[in-house]
C-alpha positions in Angstrom: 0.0 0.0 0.0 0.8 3.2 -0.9 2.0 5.7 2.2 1.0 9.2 2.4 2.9 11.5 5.2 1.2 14.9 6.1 2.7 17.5 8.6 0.6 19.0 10.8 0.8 22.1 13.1 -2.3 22.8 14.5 -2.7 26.1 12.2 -5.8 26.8 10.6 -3.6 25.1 7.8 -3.8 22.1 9.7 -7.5 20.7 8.7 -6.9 21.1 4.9 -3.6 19.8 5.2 -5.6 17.0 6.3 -8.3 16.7 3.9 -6.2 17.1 1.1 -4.3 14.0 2.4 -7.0 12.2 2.3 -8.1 13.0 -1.1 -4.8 11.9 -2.2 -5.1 8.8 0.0 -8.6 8.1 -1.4 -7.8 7.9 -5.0 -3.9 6.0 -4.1 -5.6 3.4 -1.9 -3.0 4.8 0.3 -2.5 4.8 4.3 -1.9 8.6 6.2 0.8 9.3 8.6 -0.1 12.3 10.2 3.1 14.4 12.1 3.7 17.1 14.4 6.9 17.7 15.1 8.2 19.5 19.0 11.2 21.9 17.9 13.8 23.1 21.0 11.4 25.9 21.3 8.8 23.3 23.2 11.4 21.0 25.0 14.3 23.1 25.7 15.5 23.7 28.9 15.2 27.1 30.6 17.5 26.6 33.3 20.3 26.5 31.2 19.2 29.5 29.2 18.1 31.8 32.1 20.5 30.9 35.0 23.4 33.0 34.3 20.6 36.1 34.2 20.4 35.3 38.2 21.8 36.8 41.3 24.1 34.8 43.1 21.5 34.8 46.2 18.3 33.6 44.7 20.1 31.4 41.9 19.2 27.7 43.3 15.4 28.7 44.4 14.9 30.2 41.3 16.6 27.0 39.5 14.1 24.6 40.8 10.9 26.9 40.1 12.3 27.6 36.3 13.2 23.3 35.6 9.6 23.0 37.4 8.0 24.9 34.3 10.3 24.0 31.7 9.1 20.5 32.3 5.3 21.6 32.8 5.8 23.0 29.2 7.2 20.3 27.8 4.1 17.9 29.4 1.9 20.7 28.0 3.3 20.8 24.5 3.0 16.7 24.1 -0.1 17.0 25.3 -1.5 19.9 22.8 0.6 17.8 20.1 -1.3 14.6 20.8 -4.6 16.1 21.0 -3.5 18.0 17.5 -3.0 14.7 16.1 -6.4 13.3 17.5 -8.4 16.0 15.8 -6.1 14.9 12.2 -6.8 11.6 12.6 -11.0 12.2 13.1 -10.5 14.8 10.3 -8.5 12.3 7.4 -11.8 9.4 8.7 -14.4 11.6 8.1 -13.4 12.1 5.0 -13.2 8.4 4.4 -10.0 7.1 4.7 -9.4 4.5 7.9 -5.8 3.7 7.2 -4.9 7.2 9.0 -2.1 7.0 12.2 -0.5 9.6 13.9 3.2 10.3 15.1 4.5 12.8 17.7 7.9 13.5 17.2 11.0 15.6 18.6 13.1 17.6 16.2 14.0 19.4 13.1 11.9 19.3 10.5 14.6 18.4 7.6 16.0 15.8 10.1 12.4 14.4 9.8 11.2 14.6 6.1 15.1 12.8 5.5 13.7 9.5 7.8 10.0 9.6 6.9 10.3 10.1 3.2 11.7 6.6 2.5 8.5 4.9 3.0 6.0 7.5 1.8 4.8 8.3 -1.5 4.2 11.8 -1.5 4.3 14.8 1.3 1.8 17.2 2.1 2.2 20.5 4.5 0.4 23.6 4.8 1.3 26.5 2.9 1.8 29.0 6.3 2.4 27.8 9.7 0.9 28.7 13.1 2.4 31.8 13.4 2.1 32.9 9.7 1.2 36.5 8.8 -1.7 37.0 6.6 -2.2 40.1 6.1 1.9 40.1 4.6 1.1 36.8 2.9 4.3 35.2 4.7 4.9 31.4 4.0 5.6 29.1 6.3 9.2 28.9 7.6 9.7 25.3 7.1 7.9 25.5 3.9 11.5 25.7 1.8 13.4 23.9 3.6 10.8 20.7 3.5 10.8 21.2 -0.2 14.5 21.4 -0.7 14.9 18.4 1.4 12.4 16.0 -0.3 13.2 13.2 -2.9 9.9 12.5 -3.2 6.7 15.0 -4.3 5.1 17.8 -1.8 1.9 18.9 -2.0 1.5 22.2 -0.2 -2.4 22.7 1.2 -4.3 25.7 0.1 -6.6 27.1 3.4 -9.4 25.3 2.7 -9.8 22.0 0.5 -12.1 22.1 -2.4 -12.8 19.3 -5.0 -9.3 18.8 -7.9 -11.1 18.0 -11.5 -8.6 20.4 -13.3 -4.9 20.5 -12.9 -2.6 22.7 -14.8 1.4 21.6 -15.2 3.8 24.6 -15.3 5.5 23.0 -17.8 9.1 24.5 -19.2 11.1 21.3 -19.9 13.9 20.7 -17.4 14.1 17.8 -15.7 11.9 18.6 -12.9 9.0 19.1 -15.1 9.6 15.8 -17.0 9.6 14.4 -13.6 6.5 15.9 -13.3 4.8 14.9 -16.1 5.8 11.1 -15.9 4.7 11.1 -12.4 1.6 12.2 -14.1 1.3 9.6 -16.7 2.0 7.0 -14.3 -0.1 7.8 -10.7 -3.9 7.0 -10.4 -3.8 10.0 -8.6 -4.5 11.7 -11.9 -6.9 9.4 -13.4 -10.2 11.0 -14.6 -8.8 14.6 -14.1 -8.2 17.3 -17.2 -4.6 18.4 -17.5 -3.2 21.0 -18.9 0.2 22.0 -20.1 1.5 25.1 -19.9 4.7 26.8 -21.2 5.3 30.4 -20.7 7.7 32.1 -22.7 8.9 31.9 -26.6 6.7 30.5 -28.8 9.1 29.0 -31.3 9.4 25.4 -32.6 11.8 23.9 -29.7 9.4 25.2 -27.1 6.6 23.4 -29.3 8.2 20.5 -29.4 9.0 19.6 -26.0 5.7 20.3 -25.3 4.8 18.0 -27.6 6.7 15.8 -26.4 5.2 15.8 -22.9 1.8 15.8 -24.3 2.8 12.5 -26.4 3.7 11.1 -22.9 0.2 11.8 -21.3 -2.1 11.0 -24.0 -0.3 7.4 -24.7 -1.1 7.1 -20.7 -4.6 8.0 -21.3 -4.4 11.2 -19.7 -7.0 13.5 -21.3 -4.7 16.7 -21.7 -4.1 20.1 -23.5 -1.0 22.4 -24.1 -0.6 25.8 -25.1 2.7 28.2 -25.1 2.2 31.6 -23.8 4.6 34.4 -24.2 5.2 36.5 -20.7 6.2 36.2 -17.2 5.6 33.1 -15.5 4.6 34.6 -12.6 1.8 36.6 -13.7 0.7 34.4 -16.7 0.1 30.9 -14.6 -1.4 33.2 -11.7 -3.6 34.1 -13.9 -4.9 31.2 -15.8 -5.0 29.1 -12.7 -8.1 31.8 -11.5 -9.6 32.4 -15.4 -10.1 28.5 -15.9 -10.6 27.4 -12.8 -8.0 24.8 -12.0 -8.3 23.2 -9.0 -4.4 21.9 -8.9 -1.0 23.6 -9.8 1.6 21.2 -10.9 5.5 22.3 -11.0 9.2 22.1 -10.7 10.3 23.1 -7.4 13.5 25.5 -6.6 15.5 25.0 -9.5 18.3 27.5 -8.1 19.9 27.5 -5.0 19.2 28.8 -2.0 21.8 32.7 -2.3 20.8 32.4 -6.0 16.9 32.2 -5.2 17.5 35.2 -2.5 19.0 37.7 -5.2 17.2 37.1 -8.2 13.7 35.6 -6.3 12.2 32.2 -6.6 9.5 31.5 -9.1 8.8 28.7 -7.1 8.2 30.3 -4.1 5.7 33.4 -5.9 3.7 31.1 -7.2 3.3 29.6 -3.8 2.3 32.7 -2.6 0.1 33.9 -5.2 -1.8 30.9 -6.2 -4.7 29.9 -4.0 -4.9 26.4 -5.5 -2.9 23.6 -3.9 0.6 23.1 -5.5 2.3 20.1 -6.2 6.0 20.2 -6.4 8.9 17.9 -7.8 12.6 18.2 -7.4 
């Protein structure tokens, strides 16, 4: 059976994350793992951070009382986690899928998706976190990193889940996309669903034929599926056609530069992560 591994916060994030899990799940025949990670911020110990803050005098009554809390927190924190994972594993049943279990686990998040990815098929987290800022459309911190890390597809959840019958591929052809579009061709994930290919920039014969090229791939896999070039920025061009068609799923390369290059020239990936209200798939 297929494995399906979904991080969980307990953001508002943390019920579509969820539900889109077990859409995926539903049409894989695929178990959920359901994960929320307790960073150093939960478990730490505040002795050790606060002690050499203390006068000599009060610095062994003061000791107790702060290891005292530090371990209340840390009870508190396993207990809020478990509970977060209770409310996951209701949410991924009622929407049909029994094969759902949940995991809480210490540390960082990279650490994590490099042990859990093995096993599991495809990822899924929520596009902001717990502490995200709306109103500045931040995205989540570990939203990157968790990308950069993978081997294997992420899904990042849109706020709220709603039905997939159209997905549109970002389609430029590097390797990433081609590892897109075979996934494609190959998953029952897709079955059923219209797909679209879309290139954004020169339209010229070599653009034309590797789309093509991709779209020979898809139709010989039964995959009912359109392509179109479109001269302009990719940004503002798949932005808009994923809201003018309706598509319900964005398909893409992920982070094809690195990390410095990304911060001085931007990330294409990471706009159209912020832009797009649709779920986004993403292959490395």
């Amino acid at each position: 059976m297929s494995k399906i591994t979904a991080f969980i916060d307990g953001s508002i994030y943390s019920q579509s994350v969820c539900e889109h899990a077990a859409w995926i799940a539903g049409r894989l025949d695929a178990s959920v793992e359901l994960l929320h990670l307790l960073g150093r911020h939960e478990t730490g110990s505040a002795p050790s951070d606060l002690s050499g803050n203390i006068a000599l005098g009060a610095r062994s009554s003061l000791l107790k009382e702060l290891s005292e809390l530090d371990e209340q927190r840390a009870r508190l924190a396993m207990k809020r986690g478990r509970a977060i994972l209770e409310d996951g594993e209701a949410a991924v049943r009622a929407a049909g899928v029994e094969a759902v279990s949940g995991r809480l686990r210490h540390g960082d998040v990279v650490d994590t998706v490099a042990e859990v990815e093995a096993d599991s098929d495809l990822l899924v987290i929520g596009k902001r976190g717990e502490a995200a800022d709306f109103a500045k459309l931040h995205l989540g911190s570990n939203l990157e990193r968790v990308v950069r890390a993978s081997h294997k597809p992420v899904l990042v959840a849109a706020r709220a889940f709603k039905p997939i019958e159209k997905v549109l591929v970002a389609y430029d052809g590097g390797a990433s996309s081609i590892k897109a579009v075979d996934a494609i061709s190959r998953s029952p994930l897709f079955a059923g669903l219209t797909v679209k290919l879309l290139m954004v920039g020169t339209d010229n014969t070599e653009a034309r034929n590797r789309l093509a090229e991709a779209e020979a791939v898809l139709r010989g896999a039964g995959v009912a599926v359109q392509s179109e070039v479109v001269a302009g920025q990719p940004e503002t061009v798949i932005s808009e056609r994923v809201e003018s068609e309706n598509f319900g799923l964005l398909v893409m390369g992920a982070y094809g530069h690195s990390r410095i290059r990304s911060l001085i020239i931007g990330s294409t990936t990471t706009e159209m992560l912020r832009s797009c209200k649709i779920p986004v798939m993403l292959f490395r």
